[in-house]
N, CA and C atoms as a LAMMPS dump frame, in Angstrom:
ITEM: TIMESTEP
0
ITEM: NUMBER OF ATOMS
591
ITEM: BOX BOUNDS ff ff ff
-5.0000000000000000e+02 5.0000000000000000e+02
-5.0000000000000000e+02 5.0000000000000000e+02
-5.0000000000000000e+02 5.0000000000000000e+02
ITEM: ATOMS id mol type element x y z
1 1 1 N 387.384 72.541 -418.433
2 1 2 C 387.375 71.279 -419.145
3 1 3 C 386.215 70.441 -418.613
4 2 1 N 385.417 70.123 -419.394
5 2 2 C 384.442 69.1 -419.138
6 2 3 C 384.537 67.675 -418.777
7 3 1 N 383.802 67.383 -418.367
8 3 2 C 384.335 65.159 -417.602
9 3 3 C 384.322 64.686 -419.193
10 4 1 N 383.741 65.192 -420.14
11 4 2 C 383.691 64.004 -421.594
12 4 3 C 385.084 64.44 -421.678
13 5 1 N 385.648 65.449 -421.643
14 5 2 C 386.353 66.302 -422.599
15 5 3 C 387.491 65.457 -422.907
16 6 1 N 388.484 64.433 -421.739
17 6 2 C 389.247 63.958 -421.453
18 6 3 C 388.971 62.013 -422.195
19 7 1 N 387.949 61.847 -422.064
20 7 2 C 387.623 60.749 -422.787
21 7 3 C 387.396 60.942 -424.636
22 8 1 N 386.774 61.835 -424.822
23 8 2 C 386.721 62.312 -426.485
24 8 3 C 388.491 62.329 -426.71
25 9 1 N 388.799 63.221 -426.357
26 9 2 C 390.664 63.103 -426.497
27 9 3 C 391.03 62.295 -426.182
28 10 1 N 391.039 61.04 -425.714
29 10 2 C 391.805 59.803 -425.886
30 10 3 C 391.257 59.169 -427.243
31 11 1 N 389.97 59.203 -427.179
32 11 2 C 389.256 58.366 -428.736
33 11 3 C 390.565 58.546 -429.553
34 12 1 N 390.202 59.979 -429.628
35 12 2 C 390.132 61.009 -430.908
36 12 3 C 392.221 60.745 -430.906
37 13 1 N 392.581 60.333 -430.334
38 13 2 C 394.156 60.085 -429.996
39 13 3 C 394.527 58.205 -430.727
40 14 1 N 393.737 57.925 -430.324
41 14 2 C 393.395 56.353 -430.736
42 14 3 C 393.035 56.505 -432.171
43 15 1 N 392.312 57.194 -432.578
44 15 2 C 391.691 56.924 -433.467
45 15 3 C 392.625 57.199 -434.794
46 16 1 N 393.42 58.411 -434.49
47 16 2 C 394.359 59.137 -435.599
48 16 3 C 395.749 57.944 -435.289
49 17 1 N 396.11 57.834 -434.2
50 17 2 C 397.361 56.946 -434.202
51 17 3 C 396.977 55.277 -435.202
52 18 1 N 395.577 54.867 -435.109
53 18 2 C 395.303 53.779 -436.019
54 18 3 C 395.206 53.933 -437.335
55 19 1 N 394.583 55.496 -437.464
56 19 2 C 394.819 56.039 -438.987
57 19 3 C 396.097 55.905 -439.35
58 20 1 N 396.928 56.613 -438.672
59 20 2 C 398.649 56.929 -439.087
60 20 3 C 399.031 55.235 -439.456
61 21 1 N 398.757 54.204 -438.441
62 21 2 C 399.439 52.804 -438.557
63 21 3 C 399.002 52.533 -439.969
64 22 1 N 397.389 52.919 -440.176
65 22 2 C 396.909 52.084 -441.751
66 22 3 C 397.812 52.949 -442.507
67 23 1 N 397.919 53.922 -442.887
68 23 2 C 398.802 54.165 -443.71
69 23 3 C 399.474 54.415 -443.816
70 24 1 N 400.443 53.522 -442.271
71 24 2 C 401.69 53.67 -442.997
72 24 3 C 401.728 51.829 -443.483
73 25 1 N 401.167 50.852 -443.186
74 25 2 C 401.022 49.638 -443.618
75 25 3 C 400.851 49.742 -445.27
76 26 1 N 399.463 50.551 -445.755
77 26 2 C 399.41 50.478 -446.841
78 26 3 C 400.897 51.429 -447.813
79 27 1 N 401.252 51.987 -447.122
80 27 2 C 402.78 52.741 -448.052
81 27 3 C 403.694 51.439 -448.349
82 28 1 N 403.803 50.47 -446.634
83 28 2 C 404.672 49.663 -446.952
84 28 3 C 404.431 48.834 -448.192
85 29 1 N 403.273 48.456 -448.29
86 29 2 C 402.832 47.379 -449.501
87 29 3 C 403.134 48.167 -450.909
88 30 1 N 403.074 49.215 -450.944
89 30 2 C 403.393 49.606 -452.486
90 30 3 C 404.447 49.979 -452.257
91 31 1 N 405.633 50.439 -451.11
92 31 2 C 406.888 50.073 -451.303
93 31 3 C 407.778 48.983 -451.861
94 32 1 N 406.999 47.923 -451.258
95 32 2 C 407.121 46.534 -451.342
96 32 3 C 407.382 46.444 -453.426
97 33 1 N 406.022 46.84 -453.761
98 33 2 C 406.281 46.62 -455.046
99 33 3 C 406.847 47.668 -455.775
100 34 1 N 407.526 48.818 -455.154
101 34 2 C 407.339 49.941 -455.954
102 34 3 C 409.611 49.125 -456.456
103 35 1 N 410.078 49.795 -457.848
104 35 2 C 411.143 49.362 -458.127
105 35 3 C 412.459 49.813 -456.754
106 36 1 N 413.252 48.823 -456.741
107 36 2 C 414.247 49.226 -455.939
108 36 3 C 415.052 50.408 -456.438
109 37 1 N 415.082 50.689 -457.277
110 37 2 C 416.029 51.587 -458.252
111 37 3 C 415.338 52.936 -458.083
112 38 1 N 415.629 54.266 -458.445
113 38 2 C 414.915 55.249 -458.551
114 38 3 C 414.501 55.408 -459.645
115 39 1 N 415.085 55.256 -460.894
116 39 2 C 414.252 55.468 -462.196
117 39 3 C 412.725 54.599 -462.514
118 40 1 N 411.733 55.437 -462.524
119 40 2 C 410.46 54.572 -463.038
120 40 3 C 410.015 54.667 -464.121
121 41 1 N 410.728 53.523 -464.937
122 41 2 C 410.371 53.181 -466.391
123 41 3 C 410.309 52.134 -466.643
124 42 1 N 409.399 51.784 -467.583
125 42 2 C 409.463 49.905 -467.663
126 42 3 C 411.003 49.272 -467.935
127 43 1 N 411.528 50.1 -468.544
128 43 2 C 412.979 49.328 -468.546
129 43 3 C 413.767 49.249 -466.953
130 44 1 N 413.392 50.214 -466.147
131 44 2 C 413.718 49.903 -464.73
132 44 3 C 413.16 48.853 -463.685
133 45 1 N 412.002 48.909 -464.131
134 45 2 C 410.817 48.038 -463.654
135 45 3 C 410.873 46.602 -463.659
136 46 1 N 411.417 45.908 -465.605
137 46 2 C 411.607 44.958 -466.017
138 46 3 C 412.934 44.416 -465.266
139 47 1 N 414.008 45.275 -465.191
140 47 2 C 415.277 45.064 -464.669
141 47 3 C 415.618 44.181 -463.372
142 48 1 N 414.519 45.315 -462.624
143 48 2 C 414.109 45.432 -460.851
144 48 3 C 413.597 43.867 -460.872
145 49 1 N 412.361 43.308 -461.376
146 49 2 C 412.236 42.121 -461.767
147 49 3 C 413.182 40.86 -461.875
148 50 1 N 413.729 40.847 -463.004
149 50 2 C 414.846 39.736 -463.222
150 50 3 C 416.175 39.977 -462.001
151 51 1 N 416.526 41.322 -461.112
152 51 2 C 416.84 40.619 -460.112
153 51 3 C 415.982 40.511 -458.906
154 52 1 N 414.87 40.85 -458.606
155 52 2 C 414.191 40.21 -457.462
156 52 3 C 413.968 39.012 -457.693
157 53 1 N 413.753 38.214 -458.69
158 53 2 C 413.269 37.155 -459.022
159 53 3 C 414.065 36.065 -459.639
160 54 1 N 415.303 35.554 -459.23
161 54 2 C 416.214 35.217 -460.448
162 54 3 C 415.734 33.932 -460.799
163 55 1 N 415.031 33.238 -459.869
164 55 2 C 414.358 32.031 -460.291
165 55 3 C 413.133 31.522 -460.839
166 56 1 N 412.734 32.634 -461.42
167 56 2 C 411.536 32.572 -461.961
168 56 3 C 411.98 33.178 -463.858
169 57 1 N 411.574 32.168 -464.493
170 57 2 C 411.44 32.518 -466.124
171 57 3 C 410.695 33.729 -466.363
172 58 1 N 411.431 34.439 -467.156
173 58 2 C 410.534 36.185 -467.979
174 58 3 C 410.437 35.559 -469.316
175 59 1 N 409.63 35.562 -469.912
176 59 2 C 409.382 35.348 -470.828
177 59 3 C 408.465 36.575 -471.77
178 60 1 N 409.789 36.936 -472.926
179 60 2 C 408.824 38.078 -473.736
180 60 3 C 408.033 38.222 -474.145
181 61 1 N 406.983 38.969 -474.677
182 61 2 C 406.394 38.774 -475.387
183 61 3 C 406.702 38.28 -476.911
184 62 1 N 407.71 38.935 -477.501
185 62 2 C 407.868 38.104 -478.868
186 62 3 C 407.914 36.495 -478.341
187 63 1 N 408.277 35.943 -477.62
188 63 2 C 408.351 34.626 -477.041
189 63 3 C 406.918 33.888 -477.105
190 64 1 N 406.043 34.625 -476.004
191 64 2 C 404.727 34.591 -476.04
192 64 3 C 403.995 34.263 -477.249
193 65 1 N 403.994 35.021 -478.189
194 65 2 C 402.938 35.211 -479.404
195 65 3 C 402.921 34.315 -480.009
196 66 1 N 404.034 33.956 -480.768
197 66 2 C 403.747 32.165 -481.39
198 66 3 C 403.164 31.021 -480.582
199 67 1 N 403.51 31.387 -479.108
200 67 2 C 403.211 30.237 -478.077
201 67 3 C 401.549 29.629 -478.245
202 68 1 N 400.949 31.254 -478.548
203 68 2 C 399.852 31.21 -477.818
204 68 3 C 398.507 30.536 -479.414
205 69 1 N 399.743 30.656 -480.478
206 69 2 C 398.69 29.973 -481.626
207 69 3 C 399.406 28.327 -481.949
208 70 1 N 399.954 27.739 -481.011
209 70 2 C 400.321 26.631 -481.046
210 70 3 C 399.186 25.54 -480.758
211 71 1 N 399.401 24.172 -480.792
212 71 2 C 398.869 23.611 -480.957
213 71 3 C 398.207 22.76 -479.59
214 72 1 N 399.092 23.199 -478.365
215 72 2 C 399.112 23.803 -476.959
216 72 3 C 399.283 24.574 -476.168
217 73 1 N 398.617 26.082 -476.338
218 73 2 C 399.633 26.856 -476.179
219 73 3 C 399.267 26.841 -473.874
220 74 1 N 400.362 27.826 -473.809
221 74 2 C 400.328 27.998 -472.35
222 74 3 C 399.076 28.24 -471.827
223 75 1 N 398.573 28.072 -470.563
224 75 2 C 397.881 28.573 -469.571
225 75 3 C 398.157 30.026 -469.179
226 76 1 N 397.711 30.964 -469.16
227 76 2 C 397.424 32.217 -469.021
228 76 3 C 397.151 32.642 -467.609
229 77 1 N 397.791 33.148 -466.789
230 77 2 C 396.966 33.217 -465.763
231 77 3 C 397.476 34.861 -465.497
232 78 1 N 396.616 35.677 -465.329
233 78 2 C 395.963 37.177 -464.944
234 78 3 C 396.171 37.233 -463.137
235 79 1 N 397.453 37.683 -462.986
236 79 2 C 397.147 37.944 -461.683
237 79 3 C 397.037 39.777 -461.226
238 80 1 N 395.724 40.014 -461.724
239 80 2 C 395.232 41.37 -461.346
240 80 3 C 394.064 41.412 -460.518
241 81 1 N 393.393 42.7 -460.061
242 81 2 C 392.506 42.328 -459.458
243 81 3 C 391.473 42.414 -460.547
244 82 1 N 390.177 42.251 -460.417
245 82 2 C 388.809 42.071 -461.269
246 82 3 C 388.491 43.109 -462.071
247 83 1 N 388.609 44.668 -461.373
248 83 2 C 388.452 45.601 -462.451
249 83 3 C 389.368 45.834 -463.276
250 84 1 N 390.913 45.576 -463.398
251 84 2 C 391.696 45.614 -464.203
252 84 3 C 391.585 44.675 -465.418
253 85 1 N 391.239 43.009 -465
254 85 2 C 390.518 42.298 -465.764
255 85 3 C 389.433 42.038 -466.569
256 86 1 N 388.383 43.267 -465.847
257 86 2 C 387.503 43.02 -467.211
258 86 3 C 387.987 44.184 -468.309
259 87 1 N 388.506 45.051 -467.804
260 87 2 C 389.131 46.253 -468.778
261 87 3 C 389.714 45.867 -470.18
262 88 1 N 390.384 45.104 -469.973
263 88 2 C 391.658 44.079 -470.607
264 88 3 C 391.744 43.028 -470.494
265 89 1 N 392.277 41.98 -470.962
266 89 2 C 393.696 40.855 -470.784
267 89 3 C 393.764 39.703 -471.718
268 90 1 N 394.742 38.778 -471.838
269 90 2 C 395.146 38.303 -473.211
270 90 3 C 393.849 37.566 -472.969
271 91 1 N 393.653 37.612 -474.625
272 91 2 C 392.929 35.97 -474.584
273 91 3 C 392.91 34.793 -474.088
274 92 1 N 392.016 34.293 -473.633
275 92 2 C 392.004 32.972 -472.839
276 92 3 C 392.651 33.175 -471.453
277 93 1 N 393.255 33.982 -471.186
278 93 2 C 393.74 33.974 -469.423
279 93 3 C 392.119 33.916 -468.891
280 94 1 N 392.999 33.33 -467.551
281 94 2 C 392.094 32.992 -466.478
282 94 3 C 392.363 34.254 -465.428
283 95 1 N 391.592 34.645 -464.739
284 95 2 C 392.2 35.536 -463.441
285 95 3 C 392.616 34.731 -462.037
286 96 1 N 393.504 35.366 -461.466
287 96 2 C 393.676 34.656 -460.362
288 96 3 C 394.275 36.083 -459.446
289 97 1 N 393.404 36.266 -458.661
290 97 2 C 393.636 37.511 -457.318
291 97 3 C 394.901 37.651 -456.954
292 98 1 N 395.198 38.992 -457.028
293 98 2 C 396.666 38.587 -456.368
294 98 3 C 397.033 38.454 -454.956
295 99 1 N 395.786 38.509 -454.223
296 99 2 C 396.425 38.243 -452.722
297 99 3 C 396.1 36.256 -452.58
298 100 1 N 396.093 35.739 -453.107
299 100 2 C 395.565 34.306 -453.573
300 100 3 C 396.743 33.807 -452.804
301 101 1 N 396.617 32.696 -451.689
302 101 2 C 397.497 31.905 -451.486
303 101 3 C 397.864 31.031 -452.448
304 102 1 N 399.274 31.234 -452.707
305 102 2 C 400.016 29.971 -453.383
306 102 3 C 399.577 28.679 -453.597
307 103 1 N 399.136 27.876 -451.981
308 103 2 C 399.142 26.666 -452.044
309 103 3 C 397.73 26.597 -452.605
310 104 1 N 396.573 27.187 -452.516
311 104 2 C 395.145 27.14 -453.207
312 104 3 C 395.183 27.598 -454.639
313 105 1 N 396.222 28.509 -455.27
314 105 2 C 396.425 28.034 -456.97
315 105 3 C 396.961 27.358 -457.375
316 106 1 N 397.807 26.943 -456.822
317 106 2 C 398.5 25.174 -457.221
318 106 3 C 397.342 24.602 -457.257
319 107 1 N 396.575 24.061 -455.833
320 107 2 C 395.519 23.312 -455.655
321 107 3 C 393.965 23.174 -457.092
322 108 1 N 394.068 24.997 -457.35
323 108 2 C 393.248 25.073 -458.006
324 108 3 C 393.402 24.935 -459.963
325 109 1 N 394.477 24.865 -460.19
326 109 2 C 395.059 25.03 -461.374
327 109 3 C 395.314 23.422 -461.293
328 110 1 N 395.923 22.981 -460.884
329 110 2 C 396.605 21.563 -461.021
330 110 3 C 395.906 20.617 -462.112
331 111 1 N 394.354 20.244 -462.122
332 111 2 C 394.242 19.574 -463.008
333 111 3 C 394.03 20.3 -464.312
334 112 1 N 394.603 21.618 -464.675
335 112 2 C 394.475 22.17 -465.735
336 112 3 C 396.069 21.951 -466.383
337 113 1 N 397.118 21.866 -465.95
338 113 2 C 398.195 22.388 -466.391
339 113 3 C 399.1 20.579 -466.775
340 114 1 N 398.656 19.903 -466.412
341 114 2 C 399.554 18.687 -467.268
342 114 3 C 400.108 19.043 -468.907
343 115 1 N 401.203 18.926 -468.847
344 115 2 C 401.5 19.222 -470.165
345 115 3 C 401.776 20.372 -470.795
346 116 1 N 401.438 21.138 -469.766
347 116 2 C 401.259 22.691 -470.474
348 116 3 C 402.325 23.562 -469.778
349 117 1 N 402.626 24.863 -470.584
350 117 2 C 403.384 25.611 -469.451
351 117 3 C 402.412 26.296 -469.19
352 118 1 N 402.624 27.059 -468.191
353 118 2 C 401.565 28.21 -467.33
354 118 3 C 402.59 29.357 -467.362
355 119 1 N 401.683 30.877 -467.861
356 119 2 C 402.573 31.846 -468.082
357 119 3 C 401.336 32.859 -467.211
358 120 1 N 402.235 33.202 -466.102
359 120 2 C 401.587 34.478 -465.233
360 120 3 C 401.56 35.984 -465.909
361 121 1 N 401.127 36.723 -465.509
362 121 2 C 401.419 38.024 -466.288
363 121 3 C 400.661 39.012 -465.488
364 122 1 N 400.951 40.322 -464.775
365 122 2 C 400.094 41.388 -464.059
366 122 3 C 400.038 42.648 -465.044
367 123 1 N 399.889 44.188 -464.014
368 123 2 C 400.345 44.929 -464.9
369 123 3 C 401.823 45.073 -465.461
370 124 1 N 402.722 44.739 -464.593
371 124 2 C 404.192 45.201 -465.056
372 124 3 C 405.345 43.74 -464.417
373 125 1 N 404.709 42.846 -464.323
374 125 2 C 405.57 41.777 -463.868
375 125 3 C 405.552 41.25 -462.557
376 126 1 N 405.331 42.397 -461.522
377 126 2 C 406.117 41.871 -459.781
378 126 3 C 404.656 41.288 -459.422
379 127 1 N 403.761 41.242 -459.271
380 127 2 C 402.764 40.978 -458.648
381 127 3 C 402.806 39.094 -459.514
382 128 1 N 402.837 38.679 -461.131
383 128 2 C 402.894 37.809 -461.638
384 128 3 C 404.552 37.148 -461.279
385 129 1 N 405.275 37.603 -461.022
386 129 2 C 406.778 37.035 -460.873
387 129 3 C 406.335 36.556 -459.667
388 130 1 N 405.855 37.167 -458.331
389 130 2 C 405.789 36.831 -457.067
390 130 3 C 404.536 35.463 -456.789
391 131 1 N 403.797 35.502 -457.759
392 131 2 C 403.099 34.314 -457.822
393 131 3 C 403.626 33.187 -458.454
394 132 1 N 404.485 33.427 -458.806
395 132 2 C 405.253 32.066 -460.283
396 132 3 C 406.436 31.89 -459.131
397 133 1 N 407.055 32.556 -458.56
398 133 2 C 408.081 32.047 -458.137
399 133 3 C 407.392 31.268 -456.553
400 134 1 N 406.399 31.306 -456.239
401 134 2 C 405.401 30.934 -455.043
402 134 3 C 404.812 29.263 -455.14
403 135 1 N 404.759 29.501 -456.312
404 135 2 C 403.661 28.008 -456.985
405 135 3 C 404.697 27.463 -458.13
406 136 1 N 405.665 27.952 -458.721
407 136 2 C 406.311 27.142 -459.726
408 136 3 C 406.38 25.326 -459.526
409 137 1 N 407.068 25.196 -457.903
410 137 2 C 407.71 23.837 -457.778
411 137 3 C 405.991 23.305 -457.823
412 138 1 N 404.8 23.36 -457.252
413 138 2 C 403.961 22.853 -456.784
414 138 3 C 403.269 22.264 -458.026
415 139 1 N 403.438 23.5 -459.158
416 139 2 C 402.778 23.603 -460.419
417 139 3 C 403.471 22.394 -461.446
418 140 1 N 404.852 22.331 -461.631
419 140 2 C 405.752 21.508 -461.952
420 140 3 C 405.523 20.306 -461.511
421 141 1 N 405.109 19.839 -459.981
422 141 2 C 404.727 18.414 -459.32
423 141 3 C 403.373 17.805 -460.206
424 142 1 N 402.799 19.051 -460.457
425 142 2 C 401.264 18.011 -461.159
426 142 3 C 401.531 18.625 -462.506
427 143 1 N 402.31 18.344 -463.027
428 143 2 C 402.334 18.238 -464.5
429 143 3 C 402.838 19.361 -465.399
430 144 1 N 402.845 20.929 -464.945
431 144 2 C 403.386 21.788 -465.877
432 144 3 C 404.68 21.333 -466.525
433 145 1 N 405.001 21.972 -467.694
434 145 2 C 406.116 21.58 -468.269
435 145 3 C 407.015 23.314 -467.768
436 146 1 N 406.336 24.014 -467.457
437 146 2 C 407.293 25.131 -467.045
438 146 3 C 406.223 26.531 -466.729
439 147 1 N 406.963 27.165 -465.449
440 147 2 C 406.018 28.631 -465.221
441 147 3 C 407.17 29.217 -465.447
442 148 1 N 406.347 30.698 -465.867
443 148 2 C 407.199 31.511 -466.556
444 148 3 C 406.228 33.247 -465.965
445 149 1 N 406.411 34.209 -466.074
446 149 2 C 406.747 35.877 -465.901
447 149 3 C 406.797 36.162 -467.274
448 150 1 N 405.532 37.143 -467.647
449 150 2 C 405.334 37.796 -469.012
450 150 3 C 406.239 38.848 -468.563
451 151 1 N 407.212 39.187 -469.176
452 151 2 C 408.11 40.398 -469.26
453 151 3 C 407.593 41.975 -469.378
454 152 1 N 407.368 42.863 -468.762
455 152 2 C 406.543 44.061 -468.855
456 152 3 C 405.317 43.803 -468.706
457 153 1 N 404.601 42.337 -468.154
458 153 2 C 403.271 42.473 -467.883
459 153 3 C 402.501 42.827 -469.348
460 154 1 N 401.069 43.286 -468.583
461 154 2 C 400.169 43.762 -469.83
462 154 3 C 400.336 44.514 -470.463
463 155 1 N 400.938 45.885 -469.33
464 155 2 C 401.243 47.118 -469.691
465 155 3 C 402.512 46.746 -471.644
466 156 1 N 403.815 46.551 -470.962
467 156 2 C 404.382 46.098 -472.478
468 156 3 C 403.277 45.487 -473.135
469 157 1 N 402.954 44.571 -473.143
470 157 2 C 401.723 43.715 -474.16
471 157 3 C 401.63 45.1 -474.734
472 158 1 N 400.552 45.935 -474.172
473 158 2 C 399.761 46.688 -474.786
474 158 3 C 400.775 48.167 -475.617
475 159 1 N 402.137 48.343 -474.568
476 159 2 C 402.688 49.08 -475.472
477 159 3 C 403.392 48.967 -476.804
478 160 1 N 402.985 47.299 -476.789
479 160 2 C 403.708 46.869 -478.281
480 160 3 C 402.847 46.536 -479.307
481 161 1 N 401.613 47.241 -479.127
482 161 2 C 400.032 47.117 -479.63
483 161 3 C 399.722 45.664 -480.196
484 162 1 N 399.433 44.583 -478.978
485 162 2 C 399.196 43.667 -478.99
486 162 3 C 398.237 42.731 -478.544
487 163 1 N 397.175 41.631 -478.806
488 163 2 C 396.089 41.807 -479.177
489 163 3 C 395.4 42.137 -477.686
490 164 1 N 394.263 42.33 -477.243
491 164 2 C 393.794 42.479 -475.689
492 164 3 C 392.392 41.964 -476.191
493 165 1 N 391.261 41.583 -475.278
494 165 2 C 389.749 41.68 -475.124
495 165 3 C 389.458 41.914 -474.047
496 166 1 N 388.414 42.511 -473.835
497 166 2 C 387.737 42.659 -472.557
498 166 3 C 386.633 41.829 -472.291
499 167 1 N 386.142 41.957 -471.354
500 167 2 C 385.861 41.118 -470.258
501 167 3 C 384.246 40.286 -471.262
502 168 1 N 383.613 40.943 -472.111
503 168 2 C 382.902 40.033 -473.011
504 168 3 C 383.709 39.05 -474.419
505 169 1 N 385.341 39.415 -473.92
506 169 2 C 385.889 38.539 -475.515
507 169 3 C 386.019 39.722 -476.393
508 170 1 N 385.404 40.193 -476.623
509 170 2 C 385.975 40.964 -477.749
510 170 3 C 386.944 42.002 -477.51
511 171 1 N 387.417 42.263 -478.967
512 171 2 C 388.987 42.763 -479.341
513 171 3 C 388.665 44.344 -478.584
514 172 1 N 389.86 44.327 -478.013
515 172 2 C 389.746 45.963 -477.16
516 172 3 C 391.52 46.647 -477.19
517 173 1 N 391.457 47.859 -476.839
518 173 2 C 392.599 48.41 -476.755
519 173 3 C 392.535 49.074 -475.759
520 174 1 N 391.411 48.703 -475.117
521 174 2 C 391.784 49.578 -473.776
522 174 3 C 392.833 49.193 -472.726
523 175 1 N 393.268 49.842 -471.715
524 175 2 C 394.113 49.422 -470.538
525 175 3 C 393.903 50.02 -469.266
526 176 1 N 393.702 49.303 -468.368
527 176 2 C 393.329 49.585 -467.064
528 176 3 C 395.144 50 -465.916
529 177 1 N 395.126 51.282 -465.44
530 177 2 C 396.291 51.776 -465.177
531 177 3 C 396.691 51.686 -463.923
532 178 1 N 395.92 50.186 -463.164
533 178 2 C 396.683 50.023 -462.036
534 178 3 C 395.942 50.944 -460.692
535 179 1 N 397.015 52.082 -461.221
536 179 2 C 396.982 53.453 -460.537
537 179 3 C 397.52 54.432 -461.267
538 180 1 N 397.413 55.666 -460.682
539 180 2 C 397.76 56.858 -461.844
540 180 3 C 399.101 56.599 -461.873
541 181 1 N 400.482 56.416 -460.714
542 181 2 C 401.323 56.099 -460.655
543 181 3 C 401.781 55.024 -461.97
544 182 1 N 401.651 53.93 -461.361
545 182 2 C 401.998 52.823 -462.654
546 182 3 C 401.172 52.869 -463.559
547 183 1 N 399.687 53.967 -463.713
548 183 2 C 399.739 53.947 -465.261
549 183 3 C 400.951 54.991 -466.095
550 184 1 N 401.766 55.5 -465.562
551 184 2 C 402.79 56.082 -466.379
552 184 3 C 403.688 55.517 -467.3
553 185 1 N 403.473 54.216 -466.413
554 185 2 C 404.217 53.328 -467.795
555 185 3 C 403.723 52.959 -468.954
556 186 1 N 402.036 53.161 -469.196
557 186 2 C 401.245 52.695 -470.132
558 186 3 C 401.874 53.641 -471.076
559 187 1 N 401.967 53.66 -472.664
560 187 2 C 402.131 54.611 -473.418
561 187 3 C 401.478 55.085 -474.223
562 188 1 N 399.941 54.462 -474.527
563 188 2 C 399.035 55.126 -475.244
564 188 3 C 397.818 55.456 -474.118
565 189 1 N 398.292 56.821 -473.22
566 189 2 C 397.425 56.752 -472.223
567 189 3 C 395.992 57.299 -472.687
568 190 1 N 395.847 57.548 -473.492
569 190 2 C 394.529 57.914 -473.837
570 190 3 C 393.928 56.597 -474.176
571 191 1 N 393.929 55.467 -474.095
572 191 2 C 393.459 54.037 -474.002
573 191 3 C 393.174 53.663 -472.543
574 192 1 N 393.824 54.557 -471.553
575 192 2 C 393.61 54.156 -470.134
576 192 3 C 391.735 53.947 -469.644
577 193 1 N 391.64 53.158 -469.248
578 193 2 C 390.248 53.042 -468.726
579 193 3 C 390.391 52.534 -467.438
580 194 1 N 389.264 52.889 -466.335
581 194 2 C 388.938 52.598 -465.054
582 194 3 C 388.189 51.482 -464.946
583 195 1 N 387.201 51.618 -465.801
584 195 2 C 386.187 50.526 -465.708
585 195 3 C 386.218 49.669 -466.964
586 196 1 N 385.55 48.683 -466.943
587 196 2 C 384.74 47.424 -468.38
588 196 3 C 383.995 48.763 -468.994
589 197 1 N 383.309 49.688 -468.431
590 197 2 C 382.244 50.372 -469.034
591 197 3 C 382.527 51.394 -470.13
């Protein structure tokens, strides 16, 4: 055995035990969102939702659609990350990151939402439920009239072929799948796209 030999094998011991920690951190986080239930279907998904969340409004899409040609309609807010957003998302949403502290989208939304409701929406609900139920009271203090959880996210939107644009405005049908995982819930997967491109 060589004098390195004993120092390379500690690295190399360090190095895999920090590997193993990252992933097992990153498993926890998509545990975190993955459904409590074993069935993975949007009807499990949606379910898993309304009880993680009981204080936060779902609001359907049939709900949605008239909302949004009203004469005020809601605030939109996209909590995906950027490439999922230019792929897709309703008209007029805004994006907002989903690792975004609470108290800085209150902060940052506030003089937009007097009067208005604000309707969150991700791919499938938990990522938009977990931001609405975070910022609701804060959002409500400066003026919303109500936050609300798009029911099935984009993903429903889009499985109920309903309108989308991408990231220049115009009308699109594409859908960005998350991951291969939760794109299973998409149902016209041959619409799945990775990129805006």
């Amino acid at each position: 055995m060589s004098q390195g030999e004993p120092a390379r094998r500690g690295r190399w011991i360090l190095y895999a035990v920090g590997l193993a920690a990252a992933a097992a951190a990153s498993g926890m986080v998509m545990m975190a969102l993955a459904p409590r239930n074993t069935e993975f279907t949007m009807d499990a998904i949606v379910s898993d939702v309304y009880q993680r969340f009981p204080e936060v409004e779902q609001l359907t899409a049939e709900d949605l659609a008239p909302k949004l040609t009203s004469a005020k309609p809601p605030l939109l807010i996209d909590v995906r990350d950027d490439a999922e957003y230019k792929v897709s998302h309703l008209a007029g949403a805004e994006r907002v990151a989903p690792a975004s502290k609470p108290a800085d989208v209150v902060t940052n939304l506030s003089a937009k939402v007097a009067g208005r409701e604000v309707v969150y929406y991700c791919s499938v609900g938990l990522r938009s439920s977990e931001l609405a139920s975070a910022t609701q009271d804060g959002l409500v203090k400066a003026g919303a009239t109500g936050v609300s959880s798009l029911v099935g996210g984009v993903f429903g939107w889009h499985n109920a072929k309903r309108a989308l644009v991408d990231a220049s405005g115009a009308p699109t049908e594409a859908i960005h799948p998350y991951n291969a995982k939760w794109g299973k819930l998409v149902e016209r997967k041959e619409l799945i796209k990775l990129d805006a491109k």
